[in-house]
Each structure stands twice: as structure tokens, then as C-alpha cells.
C-alpha positions, 0 to 999 in steps of 0.5 A: 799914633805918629809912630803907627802911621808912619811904620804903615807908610814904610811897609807899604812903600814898595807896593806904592812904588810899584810901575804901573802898567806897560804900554808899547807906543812902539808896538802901536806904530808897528802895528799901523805900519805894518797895516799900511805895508799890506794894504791888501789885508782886510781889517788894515788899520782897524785891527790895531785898534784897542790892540795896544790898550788890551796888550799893556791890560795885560801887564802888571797894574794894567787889569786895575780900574786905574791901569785899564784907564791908563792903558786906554788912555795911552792907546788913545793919545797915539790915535790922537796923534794920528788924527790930527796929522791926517785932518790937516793933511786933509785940511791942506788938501780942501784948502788946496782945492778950494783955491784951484776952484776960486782961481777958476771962478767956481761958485762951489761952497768952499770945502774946508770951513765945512771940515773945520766946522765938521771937526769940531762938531765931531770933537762936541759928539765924542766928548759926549758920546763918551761921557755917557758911556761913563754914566751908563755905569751910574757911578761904578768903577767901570765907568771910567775904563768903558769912557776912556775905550769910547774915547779911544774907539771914537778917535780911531775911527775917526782919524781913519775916516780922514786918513781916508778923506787926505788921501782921497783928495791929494 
């Protein structure tokens, strides 16, 4: 018995050590590179959504359950770090300005607990927004890819929405 499965094992060793699918972090900073080059363009920065995820999908291992959610995933991370580079731009900016019109002895309700506290309300509505997402799927296999793309769709938009509140107020 030992024999067979360690004779199964071996036989299918290349296939587990198959890479999974590829992703090109450099196309996504391309993309939104060149998006912010040509801000003229209409779509700009919301066409490179899912445009990386769908690009690695279509690699080897990337059309699987697991490879779609990895492709996903990747894409989502970037716009993570996107996010969270234009929040505390955004953040440094209310901040900034909460301090002019202290100085100035204005009673206006500081602005940047008011992101803070919109940011974190805004993390609590992804996760469950998303988390439903994976349920609406009672169980299947494409509940973890339709969760992770809402992950993805969700961050992107809102890392755009405070690109556009950063430099609204710089």
C-alpha cells in the first residue's frame, strides 16, 4: 500500500509543481501610469481595474477556482496599496487643514477624524459587502472568485475616491 502511494506521489509530482498562474504587477503600475499621463482620457484610472486579475486569468492555472482567486487577489493587493498611499495623502491634507483653521480660531468640526472614522466604516461595509458576495453562492466554487473581485472592485474604487479627495484638497 505504501508502495502505491508513494508511486501515485511521484507520478504526479510535475503536475504539483506546476507554477500557478502569472501575474504582472508591472503591467498594473503601467497601466495606471499611463492612465495619470493622459488624464484627458475618459475612463483614466478606471479602466485598469480588473485589467491585470483578467490578464494573469488568462495564463496557465489562472482559469482554476484557486488561480482566479490568486489572480484577483494579486490585482487587489496593488490597489491596496494605492489606497492607502492616497488616504494618508488625503489624511496629511485634512489634517493640514484642520490645523490652518484652529489657528484661525474657527469653530468648523475638524475634518480628519471624520476620514479616519469614514475609513474604517467604509473597511466594515467591504468586508461585508463582500462576504456576501461569497454567500450568494451557497457554498459553490465561484463564491471565493465572485468575493475576492468584490474585494478588488471595492478597493479600487475607493482608493480612487480618495486619490480624488487628496488632491482636492492639496
Amino acid at each position: 500500500m505504501r508502495l502505491l502511494v508513494l508511486s501515485l506521489l511521484l507520478a504526479a509530482g510535475p503536475a504539483l509543481a506546476q507554477d500557478g498562474p502569472r501575474y504582472d504587477a508591472d503591467g498594473f503600475a503601467k497601466c495606471i501610469a499611463d492612465a495619470e499621463a493622459d488624464a484627458s482620457a475618459a475612463p483614466g484610472l478606471r479602466s485598469c481595474i480588473g485589467q491585470a486579475s483578467t490578464q494573469c486569468m488568462a495564463t496557465a492555472g489562472g482559469e482554476t477556482t484557486v488561480g482566479m482567486v490568486e489572480c484577483l487577489g494579486h490585482e487587489a493587493k496593488d490597489w491596496d496599496t494605492l489606497l492607502n498611499g492616497y488616504y494618508e495623502r488625503a489624511l496629511k491634507a485634512a489634517k493640514a487643514a484642520d490645523a490652518e483653521l484652529a489657528d484661525l480660531g474657527s469653530a468648523a468640526e475638524p475634518a480628519a477624524p471624520a476620514l479616519q472614522q469614514a475609513q474604517r466604516h467604509w473597511i466594515a461595509f467591504r468586508d461585508a459587502s463582500c462576504r456576501y458576495e461569497s454567500l450568494r453562492y451557497q457554498g459553490g466554487t465561484l463564491g471565493g472568485p465572485a468575493a475576492q473581485d468584490c474585494v478588488l472592485r471595492l478597493t479600487a474604487e475607493q482608493a480612487l475616491r480618495l486619490r480624488d479627495i487628496a488632491e482636492g484638497m492639496e
